[in-house]
C-alpha positions in Angstrom: 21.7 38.4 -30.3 21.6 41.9 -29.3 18.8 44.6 -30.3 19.8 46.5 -33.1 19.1 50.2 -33.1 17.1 51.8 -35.5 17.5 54.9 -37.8 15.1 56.4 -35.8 17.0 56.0 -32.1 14.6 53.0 -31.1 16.0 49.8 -30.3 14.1 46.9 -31.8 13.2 43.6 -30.2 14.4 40.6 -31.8 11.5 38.3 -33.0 12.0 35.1 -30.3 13.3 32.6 -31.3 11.8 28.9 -32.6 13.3 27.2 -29.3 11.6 30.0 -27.1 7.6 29.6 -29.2 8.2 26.4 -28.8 8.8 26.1 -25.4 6.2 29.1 -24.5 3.6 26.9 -26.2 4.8 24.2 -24.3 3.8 25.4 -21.2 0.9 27.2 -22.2 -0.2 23.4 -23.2 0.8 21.6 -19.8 -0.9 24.2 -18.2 -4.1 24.0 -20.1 -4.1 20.3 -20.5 -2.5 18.5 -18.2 -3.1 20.2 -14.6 -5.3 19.2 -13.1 -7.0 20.8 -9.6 -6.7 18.6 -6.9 -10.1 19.2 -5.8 -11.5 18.2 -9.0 -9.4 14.8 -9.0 -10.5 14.0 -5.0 -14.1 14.8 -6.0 -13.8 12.7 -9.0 -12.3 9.6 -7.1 -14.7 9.9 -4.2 -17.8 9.6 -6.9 -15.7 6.6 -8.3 -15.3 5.0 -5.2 -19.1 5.1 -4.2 -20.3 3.9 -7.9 -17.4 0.9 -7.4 -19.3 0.2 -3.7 -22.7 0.2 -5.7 -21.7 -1.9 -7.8 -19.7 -4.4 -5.4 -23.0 -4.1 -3.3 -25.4 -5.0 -6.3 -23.1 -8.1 -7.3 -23.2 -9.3 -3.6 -27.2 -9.7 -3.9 -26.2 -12.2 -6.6 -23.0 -13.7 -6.1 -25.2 -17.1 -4.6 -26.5 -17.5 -8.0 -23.9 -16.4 -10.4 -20.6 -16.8 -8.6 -20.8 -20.1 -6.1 -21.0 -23.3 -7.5 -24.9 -23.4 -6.0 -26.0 -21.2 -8.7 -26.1 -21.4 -13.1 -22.5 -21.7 -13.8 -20.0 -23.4 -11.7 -16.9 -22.3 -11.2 -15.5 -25.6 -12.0 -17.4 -26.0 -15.6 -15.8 -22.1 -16.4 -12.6 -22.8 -15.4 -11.8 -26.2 -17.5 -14.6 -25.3 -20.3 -14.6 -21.6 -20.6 -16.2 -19.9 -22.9 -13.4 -17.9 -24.1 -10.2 -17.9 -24.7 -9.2 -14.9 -22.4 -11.4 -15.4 -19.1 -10.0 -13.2 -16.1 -11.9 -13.6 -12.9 -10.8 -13.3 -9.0 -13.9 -14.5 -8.3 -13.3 -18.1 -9.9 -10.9 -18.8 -7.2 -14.2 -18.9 -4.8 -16.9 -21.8 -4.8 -18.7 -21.9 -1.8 -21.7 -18.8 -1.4 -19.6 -18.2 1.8 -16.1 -17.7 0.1 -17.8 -16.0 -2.5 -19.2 -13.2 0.6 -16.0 -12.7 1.8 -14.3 -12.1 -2.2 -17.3 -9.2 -2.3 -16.6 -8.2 1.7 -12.8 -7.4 0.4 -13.7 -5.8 -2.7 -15.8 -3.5 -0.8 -13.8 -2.7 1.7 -10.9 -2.0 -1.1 -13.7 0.3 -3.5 -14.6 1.7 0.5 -10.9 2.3 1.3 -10.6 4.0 -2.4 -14.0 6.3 -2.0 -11.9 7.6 1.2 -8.4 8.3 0.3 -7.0 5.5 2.3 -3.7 4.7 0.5 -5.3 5.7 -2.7 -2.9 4.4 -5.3 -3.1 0.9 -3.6 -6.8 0.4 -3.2 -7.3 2.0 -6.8 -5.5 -1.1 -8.0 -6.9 -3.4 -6.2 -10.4 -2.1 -6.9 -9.6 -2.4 -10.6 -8.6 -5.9 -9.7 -11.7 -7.0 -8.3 -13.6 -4.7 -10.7 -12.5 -6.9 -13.9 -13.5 -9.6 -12.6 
């Protein structure tokens, strides 16, 4: 569509058209919402990664006691009695306070490995691994 001129010599401006608002408040949306600066987002994961270590760290003080079969609740008893019906653990897998130290060593090293950037998207799913359990 071509701008019509006016009685007065002018030539007016079409209004745009419902395609063109749309697509102008598309990318006034994706550039608002969802960019993200990559600063932000390597800050972010580096804070993740060191509260996923703290946490790895704290469970390690207690892993004789709450994840070998030396402590409350063996391993054995929560695996053919469990408590409910959707029980996901790495950490079952381990009875021994030994086996049980290495299971926290390699989560630590993945939430470590996270924390720095190594391979990011692979240590950020193994962290969540070893997190949910």
């Amino acid at each position: 569509m071509d701008a019509a001129p006016t009685p007065d010599g002018r030539t007016e401006v079409p209004p745009p058209r419902r395609r063109e608002r749309l697509r102008r408040a598309w990318l006034f949306f994706r550039a608002r919402y969802l960019e993200a600066d990559p600063r932000t987002l390597g800050l972010a994961r580096i804070v993740v990664g060191l509260l996923l270590c703290a946490n790895a760290i704290e469970h390690w003080r207690v892993a004789r006691l709450y994840y070998s079969n030396d402590g409350v609740l063996s391993n054995h008893y929560l695996l053919f009695r469990p408590s409910t019906e959707y029980n996901f653990s790495l950490f079952s897998a381990f009875s021994t306070p030994s086996e049980v130290g290495v299971a926290f060593a390699c989560a630590l090293v993945c939430h470590a490995c996270f924390a720095l950037g190594f391979h990011a998207r692979i240590f950020a799913v193994l962290s969540l691994l070893s997190t949910t359990g």
